[in-house]
C-alpha positions in Angstrom: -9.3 8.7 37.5 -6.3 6.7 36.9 -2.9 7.6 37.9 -0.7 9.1 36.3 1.4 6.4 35.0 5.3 6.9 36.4 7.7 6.4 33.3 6.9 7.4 29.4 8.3 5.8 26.2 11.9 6.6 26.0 10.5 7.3 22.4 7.7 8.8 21.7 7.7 9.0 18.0 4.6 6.9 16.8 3.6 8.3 13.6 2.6 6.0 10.6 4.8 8.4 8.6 7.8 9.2 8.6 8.0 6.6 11.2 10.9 6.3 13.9 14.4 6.5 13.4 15.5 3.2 14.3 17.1 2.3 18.4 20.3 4.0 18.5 20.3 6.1 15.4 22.9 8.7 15.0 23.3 11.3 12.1 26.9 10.6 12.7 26.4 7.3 10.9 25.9 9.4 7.9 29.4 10.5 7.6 30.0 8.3 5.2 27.8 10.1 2.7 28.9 11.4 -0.6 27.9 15.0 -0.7 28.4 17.5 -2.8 29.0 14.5 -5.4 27.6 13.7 -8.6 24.9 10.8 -8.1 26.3 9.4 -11.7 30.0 9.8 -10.4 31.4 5.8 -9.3 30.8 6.7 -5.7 27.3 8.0 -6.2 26.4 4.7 -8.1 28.2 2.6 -5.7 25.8 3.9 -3.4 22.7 3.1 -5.2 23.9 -0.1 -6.2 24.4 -1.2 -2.3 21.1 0.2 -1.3 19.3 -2.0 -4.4 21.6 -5.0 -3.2 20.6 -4.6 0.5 17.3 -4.3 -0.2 17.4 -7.5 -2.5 19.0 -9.0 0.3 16.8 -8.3 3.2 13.7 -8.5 1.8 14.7 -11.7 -0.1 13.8 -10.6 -3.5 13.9 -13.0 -6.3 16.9 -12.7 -8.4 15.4 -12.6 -11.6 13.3 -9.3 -10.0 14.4 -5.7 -10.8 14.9 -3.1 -8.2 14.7 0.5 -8.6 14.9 3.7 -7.0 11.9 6.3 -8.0 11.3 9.8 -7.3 8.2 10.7 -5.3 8.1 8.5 -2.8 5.6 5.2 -2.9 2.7 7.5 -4.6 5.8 8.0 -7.5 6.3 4.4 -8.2 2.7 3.3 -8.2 1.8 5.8 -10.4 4.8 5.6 -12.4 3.6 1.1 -12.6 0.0 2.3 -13.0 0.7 4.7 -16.0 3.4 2.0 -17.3 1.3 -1.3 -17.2 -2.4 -0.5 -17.2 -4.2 -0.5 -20.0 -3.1 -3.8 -21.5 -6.2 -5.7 -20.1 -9.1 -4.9 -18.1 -8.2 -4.2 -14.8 -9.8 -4.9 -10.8 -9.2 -2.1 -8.4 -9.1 -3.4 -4.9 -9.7 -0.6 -2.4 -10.2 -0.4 1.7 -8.7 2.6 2.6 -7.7 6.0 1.2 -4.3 5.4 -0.3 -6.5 2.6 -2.3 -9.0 4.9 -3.0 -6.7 7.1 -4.5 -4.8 4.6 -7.3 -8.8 4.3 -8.2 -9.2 7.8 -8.5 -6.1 7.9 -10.7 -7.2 5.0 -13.2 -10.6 5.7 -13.4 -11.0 9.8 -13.9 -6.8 10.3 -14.8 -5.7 7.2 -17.2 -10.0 7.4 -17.7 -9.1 3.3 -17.8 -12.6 2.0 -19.6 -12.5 -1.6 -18.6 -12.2 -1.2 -15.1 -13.6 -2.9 -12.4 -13.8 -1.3 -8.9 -14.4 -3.6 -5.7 -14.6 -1.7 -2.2 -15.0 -2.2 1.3 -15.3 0.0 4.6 -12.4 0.8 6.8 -11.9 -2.0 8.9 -12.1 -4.7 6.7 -10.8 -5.8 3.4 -13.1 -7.0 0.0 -14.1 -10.2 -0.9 -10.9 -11.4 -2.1 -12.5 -14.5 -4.1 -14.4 -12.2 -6.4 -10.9 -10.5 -7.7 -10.8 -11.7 -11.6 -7.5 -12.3 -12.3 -7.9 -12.2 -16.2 -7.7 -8.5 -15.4 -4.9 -6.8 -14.1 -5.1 -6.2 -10.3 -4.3 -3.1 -7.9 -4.3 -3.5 -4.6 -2.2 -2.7 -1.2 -0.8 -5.2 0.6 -1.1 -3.5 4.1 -3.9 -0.2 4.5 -1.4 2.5 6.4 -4.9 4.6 6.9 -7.3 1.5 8.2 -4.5 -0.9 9.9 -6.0 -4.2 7.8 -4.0 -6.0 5.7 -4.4 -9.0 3.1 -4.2 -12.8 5.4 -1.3 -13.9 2.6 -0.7 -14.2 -1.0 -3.1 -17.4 -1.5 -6.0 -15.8 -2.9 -3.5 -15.0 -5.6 -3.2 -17.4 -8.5 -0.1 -18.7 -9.9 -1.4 -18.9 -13.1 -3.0 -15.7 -13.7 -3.4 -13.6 -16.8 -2.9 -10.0 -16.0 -0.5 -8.5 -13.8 -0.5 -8.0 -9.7 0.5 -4.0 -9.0 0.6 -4.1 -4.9 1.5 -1.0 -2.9 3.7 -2.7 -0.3 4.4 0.9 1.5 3.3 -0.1 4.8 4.3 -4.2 4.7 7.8 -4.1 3.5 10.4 -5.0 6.2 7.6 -6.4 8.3 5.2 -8.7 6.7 6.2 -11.7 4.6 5.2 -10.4 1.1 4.8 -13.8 -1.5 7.1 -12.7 -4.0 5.8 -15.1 -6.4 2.1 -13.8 -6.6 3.3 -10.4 -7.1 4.4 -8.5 -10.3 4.9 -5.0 -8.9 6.1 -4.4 -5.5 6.4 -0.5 -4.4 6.8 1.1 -1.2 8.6 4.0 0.3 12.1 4.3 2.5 10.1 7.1 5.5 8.3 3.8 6.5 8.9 0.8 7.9 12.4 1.4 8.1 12.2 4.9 9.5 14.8 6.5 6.5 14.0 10.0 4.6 11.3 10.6 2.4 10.9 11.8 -1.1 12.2 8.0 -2.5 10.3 5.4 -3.9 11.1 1.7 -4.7 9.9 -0.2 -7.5 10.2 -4.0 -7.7 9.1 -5.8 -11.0 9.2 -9.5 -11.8 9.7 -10.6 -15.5 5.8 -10.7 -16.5 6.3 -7.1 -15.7 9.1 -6.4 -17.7 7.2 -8.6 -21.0 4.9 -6.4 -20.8 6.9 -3.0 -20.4 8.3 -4.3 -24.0 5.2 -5.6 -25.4 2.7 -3.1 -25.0 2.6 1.2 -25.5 0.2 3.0 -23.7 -2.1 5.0 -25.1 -1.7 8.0 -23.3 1.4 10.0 -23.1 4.5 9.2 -20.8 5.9 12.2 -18.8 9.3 11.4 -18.6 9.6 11.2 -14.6 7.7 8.0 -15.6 9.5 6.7 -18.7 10.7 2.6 -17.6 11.1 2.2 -21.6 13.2 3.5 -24.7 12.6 2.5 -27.9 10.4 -1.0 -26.3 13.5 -2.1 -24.3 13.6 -1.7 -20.6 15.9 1.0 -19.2 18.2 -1.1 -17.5 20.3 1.6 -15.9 17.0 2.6 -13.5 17.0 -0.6 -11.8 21.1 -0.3 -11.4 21.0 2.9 -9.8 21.3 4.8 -12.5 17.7 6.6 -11.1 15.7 8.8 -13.4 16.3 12.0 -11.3 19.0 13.1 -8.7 18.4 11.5 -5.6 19.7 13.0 -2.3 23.0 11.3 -1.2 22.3 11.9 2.3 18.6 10.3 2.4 20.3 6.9 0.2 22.7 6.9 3.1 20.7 6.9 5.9 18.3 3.9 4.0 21.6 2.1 3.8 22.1 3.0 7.7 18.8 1.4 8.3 19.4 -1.9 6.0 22.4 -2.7 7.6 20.8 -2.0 11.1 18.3 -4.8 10.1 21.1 -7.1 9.3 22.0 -6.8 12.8 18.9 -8.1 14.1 18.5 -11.0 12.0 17.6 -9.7 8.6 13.6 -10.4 7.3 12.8 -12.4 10.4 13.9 -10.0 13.0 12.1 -7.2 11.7 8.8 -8.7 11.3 9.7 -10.1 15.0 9.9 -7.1 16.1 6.7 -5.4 14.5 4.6 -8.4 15.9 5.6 -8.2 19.3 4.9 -4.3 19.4 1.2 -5.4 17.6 1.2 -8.4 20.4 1.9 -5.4 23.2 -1.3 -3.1 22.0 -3.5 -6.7 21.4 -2.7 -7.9 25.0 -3.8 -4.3 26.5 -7.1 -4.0 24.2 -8.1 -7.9 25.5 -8.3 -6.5 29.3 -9.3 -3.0 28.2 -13.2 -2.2 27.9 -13.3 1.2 26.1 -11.3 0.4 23.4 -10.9 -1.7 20.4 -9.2 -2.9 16.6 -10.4 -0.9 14.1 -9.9 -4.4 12.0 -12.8 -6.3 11.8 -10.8 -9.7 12.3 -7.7 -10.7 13.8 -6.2 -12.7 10.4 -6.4 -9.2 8.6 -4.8 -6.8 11.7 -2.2 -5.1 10.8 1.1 -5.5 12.7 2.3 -1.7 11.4 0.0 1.1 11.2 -2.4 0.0 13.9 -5.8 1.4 14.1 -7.9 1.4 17.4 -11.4 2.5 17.9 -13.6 3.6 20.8 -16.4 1.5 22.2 -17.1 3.0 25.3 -21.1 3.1 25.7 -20.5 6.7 27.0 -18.8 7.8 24.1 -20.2 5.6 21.6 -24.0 7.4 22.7 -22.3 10.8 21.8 -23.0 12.3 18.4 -20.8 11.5 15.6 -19.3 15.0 15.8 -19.1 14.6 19.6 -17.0 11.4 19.3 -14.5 12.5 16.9 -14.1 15.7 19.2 -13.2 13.1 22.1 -11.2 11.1 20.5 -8.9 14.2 19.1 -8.7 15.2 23.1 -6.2 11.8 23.5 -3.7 12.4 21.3 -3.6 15.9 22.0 -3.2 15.8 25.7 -0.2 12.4 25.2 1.7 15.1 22.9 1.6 17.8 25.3 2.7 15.2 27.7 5.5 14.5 25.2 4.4 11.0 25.6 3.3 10.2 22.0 3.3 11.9 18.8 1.3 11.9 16.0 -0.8 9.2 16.9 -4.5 10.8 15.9 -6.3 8.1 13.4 -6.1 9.4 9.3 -8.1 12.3 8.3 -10.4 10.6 6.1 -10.6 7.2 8.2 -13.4 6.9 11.3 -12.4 8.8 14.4 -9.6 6.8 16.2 -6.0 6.4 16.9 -3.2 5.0 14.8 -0.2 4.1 16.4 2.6 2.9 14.4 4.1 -0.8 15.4 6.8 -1.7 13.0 10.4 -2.6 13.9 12.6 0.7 14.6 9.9 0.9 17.8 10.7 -0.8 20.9 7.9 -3.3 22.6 9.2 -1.9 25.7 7.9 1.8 24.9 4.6 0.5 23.2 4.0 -1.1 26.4 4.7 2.2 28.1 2.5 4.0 25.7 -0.8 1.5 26.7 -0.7 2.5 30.6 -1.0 6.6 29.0 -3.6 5.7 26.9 -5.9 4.5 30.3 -4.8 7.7 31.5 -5.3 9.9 28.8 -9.0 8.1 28.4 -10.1 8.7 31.6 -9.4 12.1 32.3 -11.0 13.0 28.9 -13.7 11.4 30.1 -14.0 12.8 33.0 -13.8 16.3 31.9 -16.1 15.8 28.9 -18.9 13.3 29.9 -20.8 14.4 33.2 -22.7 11.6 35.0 
């Protein structure tokens, strides 16, 4: 049995989402919120007009991109792209993981898209990405939150291309270099990466997107949550902060506490500093570790965020399948009664495992305290469970 290691994470909030607040957060640095204000009063837009700026700024969006804040998190701004822009051309719907699974789901039995063109792979790895035709429109994410792959780069994307790149960022944002100029339609969500509040989505659209916002009606319906248009011109006011529904005050100020806190660290490059070197502490520990592994199939698609491990212990591995997924769920069951980590059990609809979330509001220095719990949390499950 191994020892019970002597210090813990001085945080042990791990969860792929809502992901840690980040080091030194305070709910004091929200006094500056305006409550009880109208979000279309100056303040209110002032507000939304330095979060869309900050986010310009740290994520180095190209000017001639729009920024906007959406309701319903990252799953509101897809779909609000998705029921926007599809349609126009066929369309190639990448999926390796269940968030991708779902934005197929939604064109293929909701928007009941006819020329559509599904390409799938297995948790763990990615598709083919030289079979994606990019006469079509393309829908894919850039990093799987459930399967911890993510796309190499932006290469495989032509300059050049016809249709339109919709990419559900939700998990790469703030960590991961996205290549702004292969992508039409960024979206992600302010509970991740950066650790602020849920319930608020971001949508980033380049001018191809915007042509064809004015050039083209879709076929269906719009509900009105989802309306980018009026009368074919872009809403301008949406990607102004002038959002579509009332935001809360207090959840724009605690994104902005969270931009500004990456300013501090070096902006772009910091974060994504910071998110490799928690990924680098969990891929040194797996290299000497024998039961465990990547769920990733390959090194160049590991993600450096929602990090997805497997067993591969012959003991456990020989169990049945519904034998291993009881294991595993021992692990992360016993570390949060320990109060060690939180919410660290592998997706519901991904292979049994454990997730455990990298990106920069975690310290190295507590992931690296989280590894020596994971030995010990492995060992006395297997010792209880698995008799010689």
């Amino acid at each position: 049995m191994t020892n019970t290691p002597a210090i813990k994470p001085n945080n042990a909030n791990f969860s792929s989402g809502p992901c840690a607040k980040r080091p030194g957060y305070s709910l004091n640095n929200l006094n500056g919120a305006p409550l009880g204000r109208s979000h279309r009063a100056k303040v209110g837009k002032a507000k939304l007009k330095l979060a869309i700026d900050l986010t310009r700024e740290i994520l180095q969006v190209p000017a001639d991109y729009l920024i906007g804040i959406v309701p319903g998190s990252d799953t509101g701004a897809v779909e609000m792209a998705m029921w926007s822009l599809l349609g126009a051309r066929g369309v190639d719907l990448l999926a390796w993981e269940s968030f991708g699974e779902g934005w197929v789901t939604d064109a293929v039995k909701q928007l009941k898209l006819k020329d559509a063109r599904v390409l799938k792979s297995g948790y763990g790895d990615v598709v083919d990405l030289s079979t994606v035709n990019f006469d079509n429109d393309v829908v894919f994410t850039w990093n799987g939150t459930t399967s911890g792959v993510r796309v190499p780069n932006g290469d495989w994307i032509p300059a050049d291309r016809k249709g339109l790149t919709i990419c559900d960022a939700t998990s790469a944002a703030f960590a991961q270099r996205l290549d702004w100029a292969k992508l039409d339609v960024v979206t992600y969500s302010w509970q991740k990466v950066l650790g602020g509040e849920a319930a608020h989505g971001m949508l980033i659209i380049s001018p191809r997107a915007v042509e064809r916002l004015e050039t083209y009606v879709p076929a269906w319906p719009m509900p009105k949550i989802f309306r980018l248009t009026n009368g074919g011109k872009l809403i301008k006011g949406i990607f102004e902060g002038e959002t579509i529904n009332t935001p809360s005050m207090l959840c724009v100020e605690d994104y902005i506490d969270a931009l500004e806190w990456s300013k501090t660290i070096g902006g772009l490059d910091g974060l994504v500093g910071r998110a490799d070197a928690n990924t680098k502490a969990i891929a040194d520990w797996v290299a000497k570790t024998p039961w465990v592994d990547f769920l990733a199939k390959s090194a160049d698609i590991r993600s450096n965020t929602s990090v997805c491990l497997k067993i591969v212990d012959p003991a456990v591995t020989a169990l049945s399948a519904e034998a291993q997924a009881a294991f595993v769920k021992q692990i992360p069951a016993l570390l949060d009664k320990e109060k060690v980590a939180f919410d660290i059990d592998g997706y519901r609809d991904a292979p049994p495992g454990l997730r455990i979330w990298c990106g920069a509001t975690v310290e190295t220095s507590d992931v690296a305290a989280l590894t020596l719990w994971l030995d010990w949390a492995f060992a006395k499950v297997k010792a209880e469970t698995i008799k010689a």
